[in-house]
C-alpha positions in Angstrom: -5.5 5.8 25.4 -5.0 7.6 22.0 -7.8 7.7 19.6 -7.5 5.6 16.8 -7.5 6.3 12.9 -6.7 4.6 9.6 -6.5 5.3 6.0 -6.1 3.1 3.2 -5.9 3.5 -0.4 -6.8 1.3 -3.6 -4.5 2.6 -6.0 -3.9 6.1 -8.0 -4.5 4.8 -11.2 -8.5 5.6 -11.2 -10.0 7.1 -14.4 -12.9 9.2 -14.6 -14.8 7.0 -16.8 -14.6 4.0 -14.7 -17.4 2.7 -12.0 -15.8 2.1 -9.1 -18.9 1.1 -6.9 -17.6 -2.5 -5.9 -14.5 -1.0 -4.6 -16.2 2.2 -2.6 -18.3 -0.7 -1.0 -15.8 -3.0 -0.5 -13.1 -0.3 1.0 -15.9 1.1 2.9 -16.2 -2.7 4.2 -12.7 -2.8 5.2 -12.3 0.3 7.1 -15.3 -1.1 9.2 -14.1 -4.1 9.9 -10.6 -2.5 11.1 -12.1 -0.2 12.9 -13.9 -3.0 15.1 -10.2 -4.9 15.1 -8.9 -1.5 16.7 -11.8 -0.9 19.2 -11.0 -4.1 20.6 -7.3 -3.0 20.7 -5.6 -4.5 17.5 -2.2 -3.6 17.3 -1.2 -1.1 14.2 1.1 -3.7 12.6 -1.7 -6.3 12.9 -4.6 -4.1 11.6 -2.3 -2.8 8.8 -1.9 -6.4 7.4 -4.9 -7.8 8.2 -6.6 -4.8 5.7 -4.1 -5.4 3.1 -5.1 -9.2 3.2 -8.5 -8.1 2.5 -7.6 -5.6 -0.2 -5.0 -8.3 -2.0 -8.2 -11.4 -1.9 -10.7 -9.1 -2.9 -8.9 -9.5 -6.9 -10.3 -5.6 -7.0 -7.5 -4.0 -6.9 -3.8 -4.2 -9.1 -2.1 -6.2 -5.7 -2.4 -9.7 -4.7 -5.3 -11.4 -6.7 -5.4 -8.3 -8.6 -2.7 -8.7 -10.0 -1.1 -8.7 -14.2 1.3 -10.5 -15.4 5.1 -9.5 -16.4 6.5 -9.1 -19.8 7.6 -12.9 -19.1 4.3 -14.2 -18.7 5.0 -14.2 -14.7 3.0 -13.0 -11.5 5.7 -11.4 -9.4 4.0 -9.1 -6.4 5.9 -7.0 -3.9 5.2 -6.0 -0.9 6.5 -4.3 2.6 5.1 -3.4 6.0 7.1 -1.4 8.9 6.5 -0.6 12.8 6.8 3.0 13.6 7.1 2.4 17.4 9.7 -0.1 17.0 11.3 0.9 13.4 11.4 -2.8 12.1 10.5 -3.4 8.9 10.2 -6.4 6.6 9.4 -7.0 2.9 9.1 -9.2 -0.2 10.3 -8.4 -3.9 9.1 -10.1 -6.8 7.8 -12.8 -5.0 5.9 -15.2 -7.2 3.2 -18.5 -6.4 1.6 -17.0 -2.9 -1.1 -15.9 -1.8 -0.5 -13.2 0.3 2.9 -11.0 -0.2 1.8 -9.1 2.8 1.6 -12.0 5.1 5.5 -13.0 3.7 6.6 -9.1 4.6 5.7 -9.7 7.9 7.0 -13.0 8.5 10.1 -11.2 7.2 10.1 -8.5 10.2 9.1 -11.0 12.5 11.0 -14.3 12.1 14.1 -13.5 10.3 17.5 -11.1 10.7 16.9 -9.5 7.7 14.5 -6.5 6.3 14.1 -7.7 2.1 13.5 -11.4 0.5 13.6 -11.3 -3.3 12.9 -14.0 -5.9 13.3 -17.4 -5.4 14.7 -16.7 -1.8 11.6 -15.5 -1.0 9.4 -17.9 -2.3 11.2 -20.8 -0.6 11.1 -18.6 3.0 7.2 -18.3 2.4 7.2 -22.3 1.8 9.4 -22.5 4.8 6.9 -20.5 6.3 4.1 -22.7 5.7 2.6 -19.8 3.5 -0.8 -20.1 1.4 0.4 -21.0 -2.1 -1.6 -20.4 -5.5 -2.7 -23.4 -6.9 -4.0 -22.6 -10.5 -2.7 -19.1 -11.2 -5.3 -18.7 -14.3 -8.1 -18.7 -12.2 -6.6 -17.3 -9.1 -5.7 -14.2 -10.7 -8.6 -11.1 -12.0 -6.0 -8.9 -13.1 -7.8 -6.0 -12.1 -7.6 -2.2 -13.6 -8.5 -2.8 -16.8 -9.3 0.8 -17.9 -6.8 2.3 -15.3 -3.2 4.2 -15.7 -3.0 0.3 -14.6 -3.0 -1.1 -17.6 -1.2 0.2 -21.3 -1.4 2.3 -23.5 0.1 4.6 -20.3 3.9 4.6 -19.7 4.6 2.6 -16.3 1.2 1.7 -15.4 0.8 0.9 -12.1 -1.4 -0.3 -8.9 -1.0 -0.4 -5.5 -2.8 -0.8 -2.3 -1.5 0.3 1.0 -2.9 1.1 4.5 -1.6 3.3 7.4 -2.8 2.8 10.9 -2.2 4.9 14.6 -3.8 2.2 17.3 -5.1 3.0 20.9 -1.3 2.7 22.4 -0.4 5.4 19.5 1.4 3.7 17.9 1.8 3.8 14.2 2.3 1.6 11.4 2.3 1.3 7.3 1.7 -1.7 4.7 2.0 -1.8 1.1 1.5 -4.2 -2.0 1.8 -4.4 -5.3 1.9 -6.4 -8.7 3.9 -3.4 -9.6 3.4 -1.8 -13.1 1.9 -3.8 -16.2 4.0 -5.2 -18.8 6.7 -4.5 -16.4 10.4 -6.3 -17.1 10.7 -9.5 -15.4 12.3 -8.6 -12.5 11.6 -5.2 -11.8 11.2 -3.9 -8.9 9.5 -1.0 -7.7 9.4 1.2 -4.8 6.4 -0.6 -2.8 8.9 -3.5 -0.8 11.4 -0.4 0.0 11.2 0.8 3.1 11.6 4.7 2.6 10.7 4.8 -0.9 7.0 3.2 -1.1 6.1 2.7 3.0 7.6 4.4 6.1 6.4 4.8 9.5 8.2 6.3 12.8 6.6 8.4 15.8 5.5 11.5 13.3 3.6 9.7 10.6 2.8 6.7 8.7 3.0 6.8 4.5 2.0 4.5 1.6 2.6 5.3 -1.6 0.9 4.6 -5.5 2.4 5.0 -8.6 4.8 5.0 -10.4 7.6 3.6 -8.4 11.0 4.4 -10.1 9.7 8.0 -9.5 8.6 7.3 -5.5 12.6 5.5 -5.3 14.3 8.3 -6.8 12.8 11.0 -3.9 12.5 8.7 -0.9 8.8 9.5 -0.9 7.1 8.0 1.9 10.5 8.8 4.4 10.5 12.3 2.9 6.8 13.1 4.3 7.6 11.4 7.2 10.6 13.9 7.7 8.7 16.8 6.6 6.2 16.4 9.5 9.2 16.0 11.8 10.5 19.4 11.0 7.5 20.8 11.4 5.2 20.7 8.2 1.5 19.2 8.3 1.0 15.9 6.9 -0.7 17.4 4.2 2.1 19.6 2.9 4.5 17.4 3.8 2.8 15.0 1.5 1.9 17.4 -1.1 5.0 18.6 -1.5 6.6 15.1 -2.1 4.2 14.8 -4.6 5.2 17.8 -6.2 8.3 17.1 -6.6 7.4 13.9 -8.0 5.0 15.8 -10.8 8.3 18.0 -11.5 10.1 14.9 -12.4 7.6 13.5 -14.4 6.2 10.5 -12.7 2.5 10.2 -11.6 0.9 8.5 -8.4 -0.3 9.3 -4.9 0.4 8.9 -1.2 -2.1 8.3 2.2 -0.1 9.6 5.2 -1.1 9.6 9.0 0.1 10.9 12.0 0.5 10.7 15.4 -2.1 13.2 16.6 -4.2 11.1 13.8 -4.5 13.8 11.0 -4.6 11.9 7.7 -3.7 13.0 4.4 -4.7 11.9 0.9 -1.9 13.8 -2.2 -1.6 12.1 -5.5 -1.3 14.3 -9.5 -3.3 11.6 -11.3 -7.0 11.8 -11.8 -8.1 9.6 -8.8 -7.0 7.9 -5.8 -9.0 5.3 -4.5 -9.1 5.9 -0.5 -11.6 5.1 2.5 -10.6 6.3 5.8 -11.5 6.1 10.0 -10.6 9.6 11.7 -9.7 9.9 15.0 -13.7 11.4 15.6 -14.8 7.6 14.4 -16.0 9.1 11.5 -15.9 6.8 8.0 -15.2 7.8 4.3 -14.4 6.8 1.0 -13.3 8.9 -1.9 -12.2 8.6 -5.5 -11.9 11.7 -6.8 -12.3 14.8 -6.0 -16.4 14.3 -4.0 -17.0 11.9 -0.9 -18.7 8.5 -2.8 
């Protein structure tokens, strides 16, 4: 039996001058209550969603409830999940009126041929589905990250959440969501439903990414780590070196990667990441910035 670890994240967008004690209590929460789901021998696909669920109800974060409206006035979220022992993924894009994005990714990977639902396609496979739907979208949603690089005057302001998970069989796994970037175009999508770009897991590591996402498309982030660990780099210059050559480009964000021998990793060029984590030890901890909340 492997030992078991997790890391999640909360988004890169954190600014100094921000509390963020609801959300280092409430990640802290989370990683406690997966760990118990992987004690009792949770799968990594099924501990990977069942944390984003939590992360996208809490309204804490810029992800599910979390989530801003488009330059249209519209709620669309994204979202993707993938098995590293079995290398099936599935994902949502701009999917608008449900609960849970993360819940319609996997339903993808599980129940249909295909890897990607967008749009309307995806909203009527969710009904299909027998998905949660929102019901009064003004109250449902916080739109969280007021004060963040989630929310203007930044460029591409973004939010994320995202978790990465090696269970007790070792096997590994990655989930990510997103209301993507405020103010964004109606229609745009970033790189968090794109397997390779935003989330990527195989039998070296497990990546989710934060940011901004045209940035995290154009290098095939999370893949790119991923492949870096493969050839022989740690997770954490694998990771840091995707970030890097993110920085060089311009963009701004973060990744949590995780490997096989459950190492976990933490890289992101904006002034906070908010991540909690379970090494392989059993050991619990949440950061923001640079010191241990």
């Amino acid at each position: 039996m492997a030992r078991t670890a997790l890391i999640l994240h909360g988004g890169a967008g954190a600014r100094r001058e921000r509390n963020y004690d609801a959300e280092v209590v409430h990640m802290r929460q989370v990683v406690e209550a997966m760990k118990a789901r992987l004690d009792a021998g949770a799968s990594a696909v099924d501990v990977a969603v069942e944390a984003l669920i939590l992360l996208e109800d809490s309204g804490l974060y810029v992800a599910g409830r979390g989530a801003s409206p488009n330059l249209a006035g519209a709620y669309e979220l994204d979202a993707s999940l993938m098995d590293g022992a079995s290398g099936k993924a599935g994902a949502v894009a701009a999917l608008q009126g449900f609960r849970n994005p993360i819940l319609a990714a996997r339903a993808v990977m599980d129940r249909t041929p295909h890897v990607m639902l967008a749009g309307e396609g995806a909203a009527l496979f969710a009904h299909d589905q027998g998905l949660e739907p929102i019901g009064d979208e003004e109250a449902w949603f916080t739109q969280a990250g007021q004060g963040e690089d989630n929310h203007p005057p930044g460029t591409l302001s973004h939010g994320t959440v995202g978790c990465c998970v090696l269970d007790s069989q070792g096997r590994l796994a990655a989930a990510t969501s997103t209301a993507g970037v405020f103010g964004k175009m109606p229609g745009r999508v970033g790189d968090t439903p794109i397997p390779a770009a935003g989330t990527w897991a195989d039998d070296h590591a497990a990546v989710s990414c934060t940011g901004q996402g045209e940035y995290f498309i154009r290098v095939a982030a999370a893949a790119r780590t991923a492949i870096g660990v493969a050839a022989g780099q740690t997770l954490a210059e694998a990771s840091q070196a995707v970030i890097d050559r993110i920085g060089g480009l311009g963009g701004d964000g973060g990744m949590i990667a995780l490997d096989r021998e459950g190492n976990i990793a933490a890289a992101y060029n904006s002034q906070g990441m908010k991540r909690a984590w379970l090494t392989a030890d059993g050991e619990i901890g949440v950061q923001v910035f640079d010191q241990p909340a």
